[in-house]
LUMDOSE-511140 format. One line per 10 residues: number of its first residue (from 0); for each residue x negated, y, z negated of C-alpha. Coordinates in nm, 3 decimals. Each point is the difference from the previous one (the first is absolute). Example, Ala and Ser with C-alpha at 12.3 -4.5 7.8 and 13.67 -1.06 7.14 Angstrom:
// LUMDOSE-511140
0> -1.230:-0.450:-0.780; -0.137:0.344:0.066
***
This chain:
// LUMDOSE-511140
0> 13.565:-0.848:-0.645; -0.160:0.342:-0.087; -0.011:0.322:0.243; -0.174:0.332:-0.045; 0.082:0.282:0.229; -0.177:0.342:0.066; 0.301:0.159:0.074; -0.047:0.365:0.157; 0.341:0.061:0.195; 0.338:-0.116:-0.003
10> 0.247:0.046:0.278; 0.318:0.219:-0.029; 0.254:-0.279:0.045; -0.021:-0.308:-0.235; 0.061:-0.336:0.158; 0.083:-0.367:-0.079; 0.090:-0.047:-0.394; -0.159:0.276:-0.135; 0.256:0.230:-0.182; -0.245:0.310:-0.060
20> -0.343:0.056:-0.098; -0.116:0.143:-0.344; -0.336:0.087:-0.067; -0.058:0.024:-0.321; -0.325:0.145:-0.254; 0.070:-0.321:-0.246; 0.098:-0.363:0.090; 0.362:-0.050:-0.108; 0.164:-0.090:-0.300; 0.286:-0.222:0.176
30> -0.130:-0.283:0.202; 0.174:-0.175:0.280; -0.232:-0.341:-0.128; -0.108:0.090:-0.314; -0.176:-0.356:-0.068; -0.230:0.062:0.310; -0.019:0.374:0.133; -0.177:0.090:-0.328; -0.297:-0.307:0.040; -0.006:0.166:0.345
40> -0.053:0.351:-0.067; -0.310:-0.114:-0.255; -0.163:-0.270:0.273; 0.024:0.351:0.237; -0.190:0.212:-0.249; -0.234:-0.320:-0.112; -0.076:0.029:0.413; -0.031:0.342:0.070; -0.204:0.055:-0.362; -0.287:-0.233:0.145
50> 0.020:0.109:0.386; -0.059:0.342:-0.206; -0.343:-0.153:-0.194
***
């Protein structure tokens, strides 16, 4: 399963299993899954590119 956020605001504290947050220009070079969190970055751009058309 696939989410997209809009995310405008986080809140001060983190909570649950989150360690930190990192926002970042580029997607990064070290994935946690790197079999699947790549396929899901491009089906995220394949969306957004024809929400955009």
């Amino acid at each position: 399963m696939l989410f997209f956020a809009d995310v405008n605001e986080f809140e001060e504290e983190l909570h649950n299993e989150i360690e930190k947050i990192i926002i970042m220009e580029n997607l990064p070079e070290k994935w946690t899954y790197p079999a699947i969190q790549p396929k899901l970055m491009e089906e995220v751009g394949r969306r957004l590119w024809n929400r955009n058309l």
